[in-house]
C-alpha positions in Angstrom: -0.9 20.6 -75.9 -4.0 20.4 -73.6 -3.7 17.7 -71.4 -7.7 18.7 -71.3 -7.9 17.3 -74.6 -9.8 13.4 -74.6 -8.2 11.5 -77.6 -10.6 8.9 -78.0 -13.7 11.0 -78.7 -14.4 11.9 -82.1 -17.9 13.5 -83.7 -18.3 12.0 -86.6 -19.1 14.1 -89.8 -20.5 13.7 -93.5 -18.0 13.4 -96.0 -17.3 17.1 -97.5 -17.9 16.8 -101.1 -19.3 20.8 -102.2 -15.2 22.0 -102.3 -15.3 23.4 -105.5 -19.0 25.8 -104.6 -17.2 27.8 -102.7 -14.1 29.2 -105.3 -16.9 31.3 -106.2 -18.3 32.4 -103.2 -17.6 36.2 -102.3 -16.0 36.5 -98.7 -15.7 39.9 -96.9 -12.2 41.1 -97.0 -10.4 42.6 -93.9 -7.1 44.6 -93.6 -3.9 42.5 -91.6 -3.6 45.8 -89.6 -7.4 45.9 -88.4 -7.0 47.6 -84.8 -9.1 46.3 -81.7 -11.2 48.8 -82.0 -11.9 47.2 -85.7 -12.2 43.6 -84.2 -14.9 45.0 -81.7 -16.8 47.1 -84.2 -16.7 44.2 -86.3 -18.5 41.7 -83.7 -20.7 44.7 -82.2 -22.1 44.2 -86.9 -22.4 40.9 -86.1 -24.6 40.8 -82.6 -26.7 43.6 -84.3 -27.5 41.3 -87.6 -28.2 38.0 -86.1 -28.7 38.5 -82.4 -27.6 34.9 -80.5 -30.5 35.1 -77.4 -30.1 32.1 -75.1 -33.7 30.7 -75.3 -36.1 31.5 -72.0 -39.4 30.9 -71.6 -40.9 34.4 -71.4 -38.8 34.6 -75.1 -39.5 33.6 -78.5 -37.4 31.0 -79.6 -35.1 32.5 -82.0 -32.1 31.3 -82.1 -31.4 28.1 -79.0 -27.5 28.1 -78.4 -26.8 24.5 -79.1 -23.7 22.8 -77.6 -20.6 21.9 -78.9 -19.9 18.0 -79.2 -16.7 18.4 -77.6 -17.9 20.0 -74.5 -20.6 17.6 -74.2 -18.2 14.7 -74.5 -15.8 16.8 -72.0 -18.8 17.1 -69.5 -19.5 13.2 -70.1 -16.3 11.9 -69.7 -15.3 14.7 -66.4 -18.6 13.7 -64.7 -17.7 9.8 -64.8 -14.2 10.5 -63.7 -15.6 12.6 -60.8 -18.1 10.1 -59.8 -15.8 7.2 -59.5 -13.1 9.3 -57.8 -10.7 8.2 -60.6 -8.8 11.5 -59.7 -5.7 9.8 -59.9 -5.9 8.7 -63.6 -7.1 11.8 -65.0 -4.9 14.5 -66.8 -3.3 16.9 -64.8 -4.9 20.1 -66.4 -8.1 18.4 -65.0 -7.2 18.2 -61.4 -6.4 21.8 -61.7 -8.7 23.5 -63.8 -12.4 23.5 -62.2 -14.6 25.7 -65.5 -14.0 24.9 -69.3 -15.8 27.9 -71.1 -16.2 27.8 -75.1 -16.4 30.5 -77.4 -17.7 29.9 -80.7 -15.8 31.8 -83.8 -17.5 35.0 -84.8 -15.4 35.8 -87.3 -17.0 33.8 -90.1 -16.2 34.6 -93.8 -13.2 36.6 -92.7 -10.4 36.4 -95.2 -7.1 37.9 -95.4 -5.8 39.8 -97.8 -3.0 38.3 -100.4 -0.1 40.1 -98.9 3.2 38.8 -99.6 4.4 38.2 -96.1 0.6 36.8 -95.5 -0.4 34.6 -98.6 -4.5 34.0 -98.2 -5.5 32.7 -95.4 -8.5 33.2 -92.4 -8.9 34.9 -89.1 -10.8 33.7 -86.3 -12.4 35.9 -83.6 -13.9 35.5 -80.1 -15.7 37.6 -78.0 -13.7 36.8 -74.0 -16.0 39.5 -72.2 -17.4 36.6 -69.8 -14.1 35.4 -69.2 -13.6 35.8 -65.6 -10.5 38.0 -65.2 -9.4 37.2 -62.1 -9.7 33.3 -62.2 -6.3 31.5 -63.4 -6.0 30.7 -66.7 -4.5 27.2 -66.7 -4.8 25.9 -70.2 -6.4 27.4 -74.0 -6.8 25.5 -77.2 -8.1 26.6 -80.5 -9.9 23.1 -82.3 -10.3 24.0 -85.5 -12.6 21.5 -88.0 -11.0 20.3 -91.2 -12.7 18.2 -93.5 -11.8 15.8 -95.8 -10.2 17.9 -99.3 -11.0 15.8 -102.8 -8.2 13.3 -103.7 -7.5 15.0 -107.2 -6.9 18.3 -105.4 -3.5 17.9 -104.3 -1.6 17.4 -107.7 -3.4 21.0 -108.9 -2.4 22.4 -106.2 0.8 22.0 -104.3 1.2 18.3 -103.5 -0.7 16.3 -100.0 1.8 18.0 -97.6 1.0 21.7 -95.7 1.5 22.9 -92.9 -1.0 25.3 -90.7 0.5 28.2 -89.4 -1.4 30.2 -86.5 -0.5 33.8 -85.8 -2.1 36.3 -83.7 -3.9 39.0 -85.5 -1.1 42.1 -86.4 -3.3 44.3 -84.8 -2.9 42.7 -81.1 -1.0 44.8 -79.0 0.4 46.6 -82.1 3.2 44.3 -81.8 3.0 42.1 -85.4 2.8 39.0 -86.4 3.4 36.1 -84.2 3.5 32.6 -84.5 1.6 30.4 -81.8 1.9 27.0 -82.9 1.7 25.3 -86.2 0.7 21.8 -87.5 1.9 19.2 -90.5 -0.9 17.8 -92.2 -1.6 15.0 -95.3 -4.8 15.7 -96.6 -4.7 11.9 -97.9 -3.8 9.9 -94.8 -7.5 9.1 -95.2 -8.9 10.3 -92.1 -13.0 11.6 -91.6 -13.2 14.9 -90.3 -10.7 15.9 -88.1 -10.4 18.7 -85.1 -7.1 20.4 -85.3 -6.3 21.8 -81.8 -3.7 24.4 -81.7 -2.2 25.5 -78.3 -3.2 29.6 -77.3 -2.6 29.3 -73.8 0.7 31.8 -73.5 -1.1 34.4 -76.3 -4.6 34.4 -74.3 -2.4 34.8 -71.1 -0.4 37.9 -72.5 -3.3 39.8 -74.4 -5.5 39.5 -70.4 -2.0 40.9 -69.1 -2.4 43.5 -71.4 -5.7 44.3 -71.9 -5.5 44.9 -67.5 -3.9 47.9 -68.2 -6.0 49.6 -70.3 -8.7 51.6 -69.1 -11.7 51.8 -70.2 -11.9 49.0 -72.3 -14.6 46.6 -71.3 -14.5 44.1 -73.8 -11.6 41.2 -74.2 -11.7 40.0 -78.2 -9.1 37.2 -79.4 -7.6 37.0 -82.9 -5.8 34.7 -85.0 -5.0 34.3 -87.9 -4.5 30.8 -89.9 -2.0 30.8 -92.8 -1.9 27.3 -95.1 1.6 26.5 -96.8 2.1 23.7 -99.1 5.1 21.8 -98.3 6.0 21.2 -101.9 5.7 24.5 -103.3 6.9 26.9 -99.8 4.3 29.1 -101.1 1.0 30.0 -99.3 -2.2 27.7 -100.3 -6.4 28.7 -100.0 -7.3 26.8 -96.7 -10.2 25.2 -98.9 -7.5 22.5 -100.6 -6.8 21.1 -97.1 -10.6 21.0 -95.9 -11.2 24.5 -94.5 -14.1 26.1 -95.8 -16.4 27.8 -93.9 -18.9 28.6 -95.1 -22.4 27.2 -94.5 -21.1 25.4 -91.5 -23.5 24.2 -89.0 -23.1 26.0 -85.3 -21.4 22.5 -84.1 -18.9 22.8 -86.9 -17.6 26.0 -86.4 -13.6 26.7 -84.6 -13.9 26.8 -80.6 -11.9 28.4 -78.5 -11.8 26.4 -75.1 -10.7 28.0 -72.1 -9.3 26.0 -68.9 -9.4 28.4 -65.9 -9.5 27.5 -62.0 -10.8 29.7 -59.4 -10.0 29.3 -55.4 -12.5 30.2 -54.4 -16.2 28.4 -54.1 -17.9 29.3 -57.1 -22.0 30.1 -55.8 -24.4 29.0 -57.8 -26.5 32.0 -57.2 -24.3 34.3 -58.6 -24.9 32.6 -61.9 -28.4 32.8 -61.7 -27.9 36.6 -61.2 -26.0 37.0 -63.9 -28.9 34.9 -65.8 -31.2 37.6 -64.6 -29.1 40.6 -66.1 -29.2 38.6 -69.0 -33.1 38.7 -69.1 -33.3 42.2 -67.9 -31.1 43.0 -71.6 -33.0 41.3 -73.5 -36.4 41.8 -72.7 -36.9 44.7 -69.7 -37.8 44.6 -66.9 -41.2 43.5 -67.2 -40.3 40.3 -68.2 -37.9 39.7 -65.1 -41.0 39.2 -63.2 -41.7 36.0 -65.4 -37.9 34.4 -64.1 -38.1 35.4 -60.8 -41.4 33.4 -60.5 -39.9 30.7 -61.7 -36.3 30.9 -59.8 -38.0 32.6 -56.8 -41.7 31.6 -55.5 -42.5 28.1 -56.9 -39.4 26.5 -54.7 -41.3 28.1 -51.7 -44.3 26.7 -52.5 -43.0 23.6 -53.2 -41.8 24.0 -49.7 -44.8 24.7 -48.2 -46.7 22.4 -49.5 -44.0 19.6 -48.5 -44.4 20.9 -45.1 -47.9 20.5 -45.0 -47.6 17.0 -45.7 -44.8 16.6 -43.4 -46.8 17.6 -40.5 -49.9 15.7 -41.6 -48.3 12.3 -41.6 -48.0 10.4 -38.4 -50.4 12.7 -36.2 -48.1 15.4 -35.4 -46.9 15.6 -32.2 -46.9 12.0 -31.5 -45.3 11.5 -34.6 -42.1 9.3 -33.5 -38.9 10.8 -33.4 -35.9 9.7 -35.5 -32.1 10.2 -35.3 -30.3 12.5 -37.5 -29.6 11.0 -40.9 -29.2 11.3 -44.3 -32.3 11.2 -46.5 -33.3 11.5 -49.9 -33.7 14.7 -51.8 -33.9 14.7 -55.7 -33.4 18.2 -57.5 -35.1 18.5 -60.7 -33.5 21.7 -62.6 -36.8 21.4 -64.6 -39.2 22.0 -62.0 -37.1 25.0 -60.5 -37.0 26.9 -64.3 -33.7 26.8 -64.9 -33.8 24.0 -67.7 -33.9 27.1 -70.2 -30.0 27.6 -68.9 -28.8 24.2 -67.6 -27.5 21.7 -70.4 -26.7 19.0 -68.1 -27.7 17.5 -65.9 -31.1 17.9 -65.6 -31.6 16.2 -62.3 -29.2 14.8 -59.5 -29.7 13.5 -56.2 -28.9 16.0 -53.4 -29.8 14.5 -50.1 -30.9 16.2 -47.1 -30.0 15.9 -43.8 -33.0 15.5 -41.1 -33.5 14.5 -37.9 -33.1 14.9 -34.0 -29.7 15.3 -31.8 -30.8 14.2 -28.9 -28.6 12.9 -26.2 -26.5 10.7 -25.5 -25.1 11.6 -29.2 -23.6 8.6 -31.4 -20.4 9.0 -32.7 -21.1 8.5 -36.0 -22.4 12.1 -36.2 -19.4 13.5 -35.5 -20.5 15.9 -33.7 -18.3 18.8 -32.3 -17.6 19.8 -28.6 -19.3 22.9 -28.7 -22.8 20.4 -30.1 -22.0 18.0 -27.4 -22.6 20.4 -24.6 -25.7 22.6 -25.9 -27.2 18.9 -26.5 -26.2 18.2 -22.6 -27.9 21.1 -21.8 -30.7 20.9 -23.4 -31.2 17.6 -22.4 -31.5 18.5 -18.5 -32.9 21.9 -19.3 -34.7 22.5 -22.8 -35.7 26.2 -22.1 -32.1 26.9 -21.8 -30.9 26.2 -25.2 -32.2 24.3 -28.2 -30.0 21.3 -29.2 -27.8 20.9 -32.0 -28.6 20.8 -35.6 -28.9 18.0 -38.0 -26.3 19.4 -40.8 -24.4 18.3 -43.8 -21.3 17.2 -42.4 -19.5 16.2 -45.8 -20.6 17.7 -48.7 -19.1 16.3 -52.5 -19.1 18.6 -55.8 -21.4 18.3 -59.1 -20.2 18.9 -62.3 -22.8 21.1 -64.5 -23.1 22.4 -68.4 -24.7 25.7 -68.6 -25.3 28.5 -70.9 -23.7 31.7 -69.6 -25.1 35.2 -69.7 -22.4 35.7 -72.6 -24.3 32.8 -74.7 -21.3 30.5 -74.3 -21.1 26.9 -73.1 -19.6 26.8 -70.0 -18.3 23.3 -68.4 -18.0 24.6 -64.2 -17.7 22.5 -60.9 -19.6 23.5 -58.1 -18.8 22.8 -54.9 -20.8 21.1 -52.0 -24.1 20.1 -54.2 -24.4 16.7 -52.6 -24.5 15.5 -49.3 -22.8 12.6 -48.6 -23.0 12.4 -44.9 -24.8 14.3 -41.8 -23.2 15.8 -38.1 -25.0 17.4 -35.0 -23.1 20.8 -35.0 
């Protein structure tokens, strides 16, 4: 199982009381055998009905991409760990993986057919195209939501005992059936809503393998299928007796598919916020990209200018005293720079700056190397023959942030050197 996975969080739900609406609900049927090109098809019906626009300020809000509990709790309990340095006691998926991404299910009212080899059941889809393909995959978990089933259901209908089988979807690498992990439930041990977490790790692994080595194809879908059998009866059972249902579920109810990847290299925040941008320039055109690119783009500048103008006004200028290189205070506000429409959490942080002179003799405090040493030597018996060194970050630490992704998915990332937690001469 995900060692990702943090045991003593739970969301807690109503009580699930409408079972009986849905027997006589109509669900969309799909064929076992659907190829990938059927899975793609199916979500490129589903973007086009109900498109899922991550809210901006140059757009109408029509439909905000709200965050899963779980990775809200996962960012919660990460960013305490990481800001006491409790490295030590945290799981070691953790200390490995560095981005958590969730994909919500898009394969809502999917049913399967009552094959023999089958029995009813459900299939779950997810749309992987943002999934970095050359990151490691380190850990995947499907959580899937079941909710308490009426106590008179289980004597109708095959006793309190079932077990959940997952498959992949037939169709995935035209290979069958297979069975990825399965679960024992008692839908009367009296528990609220529950999450079900179901280990994909090796499938997702394989089917990225795979879909490497076929060209032309753009766009990575996941499928599996859920199969319900009773214990007492060894015969297949509707999901809805153990708590299943689907339908009408609110976004935050829905199965997630969470994805623990690390990547060795630094990730750059700007490249997210160019990827933000392409997701603007699809959605609205390019007239609108003028809007964000005020926002990302000329308000920090003039934010900096005007900070420099009252920099240079306070203590008379040139006779302004001098101080030493140091660490001072900088607070970002993701707000003020525009990119609140994107950025879950946090909001704001504390970044620091380093400022100040090197002058010499320089303290040893600064660290400072041999090559700042000299050019501060130097330009201490001859300033037109070299500036001196530079007041610089000399140990930076990481932040942990929640964002919304250009693929509309939650996406839990550590960035690397965001705060500064001492300054150098170099």
């Amino acid at each position: 199982k995900c060692l990702y996975s943090i045991k003593n969080i739970f969301v807690d739900f109503d009580v699930y009381l409408g079972l009986f609406s849905f027997w006589s609900i109509p669900c969309s049927q799909y064929p076992s055998g659907m190829d990938d090109n059927g899975l793609v098809s199916h979500l490129d019906e589903q973007a086009r009905r109900k498109p899922t626009t991550v809210y901006r300020k140059s757009l109408p809000i029509n439909d905000t991409i709200v965050p899963h509990d779980y990775m809200v709790s996962l960012y919660r309990t990460l960013s305490e760990i990481e800001s006491r340095r409790l490295n030590s006691s945290a799981p070691q998926t953790a200390r490995h993986a560095n981005t958590v991404t969730s994909f919500v299910d898009r394969g809502q009212g999917i049913v399967l057919n009552n094959h023999s080899s089958w029995g009813s059941g459900q299939r779950y889809l997810f749309d992987l195209s943002s999934l970095s393909r050359t990151d490691e995959l380190v850990e995947a978990e499907l959580r899937i939501l079941r909710k308490p089933a009426l106590e008179n259901l289980p004597v109708l209908l095959g006793g309190n005992l079932y077990e959940l089988l997952l498959y992949t979807c037939s169709s995935v690498g035209n290979s069958g059936r297979q069975l990825l992990d399965s679960i024992t439930i008692d839908i009367l041990d009296g528990e609220p809503s529950k999450w079900d977490v179901f280990d994909v790790w090796a499938s997702m692994k394989a089917q990225r393998r795979s879909q490497r080595t076929k060209a032309g194809k753009n766009r990575l879908v996941a499928c599996f299928d859920l199969v319900v059998i009773s214990e007492l009866t060894k015969e297949a059972a509707n999901p809805l007796t153990v708590g299943l249902a689907r339908q009408f579920r609110q976004p935050q109810e829905r199965a997630l598919l969470v994805a623990f990847s690390r990547t060795r290299r630094k990730e750059n925040l700007f490249k997210e916020i160019r990827e933000q941008m392409k997701a603007v320039r699809r959605d609205v055109g390019s007239l609108d990209v003028l809007d964000l690119s005020d926002v990302v783009a000329h308000k920090p500048r003039q934010r900096r200018r005007r900070t420099a103008i009252t920099r240079s006004g306070k203590g008379g200028g040139s006779g302004r005293r001098k101080t030493r290189c140091s660490r001072r205070p900088l607070h970002i506000n993701f707000k003020e720079l525009g990119w609140d429409d994107w950025i879950i959490a946090p909001l704001d942080y504390e970044a620091h700056h380093c400022e100040g002179v090197c002058d010499f003799p320089l303290r040893s405090h600064l660290e400072p190397t041999n090559h700042a040493i000299i050019q501060t030597l130097m330009n201490s018996m001859d300033p037109d023959s070299s500036p001196p060194s530079c007041c610089v970050p000399s140990k930076l630490s990481p932040i942990s942030i929640l964002y919304i992704d250009s693929g509309n998915n939650v996406v839990y990332k550590q960035y690397e050197d965001m705060v500064v937690e001492s300054c150098g001469c170099r």
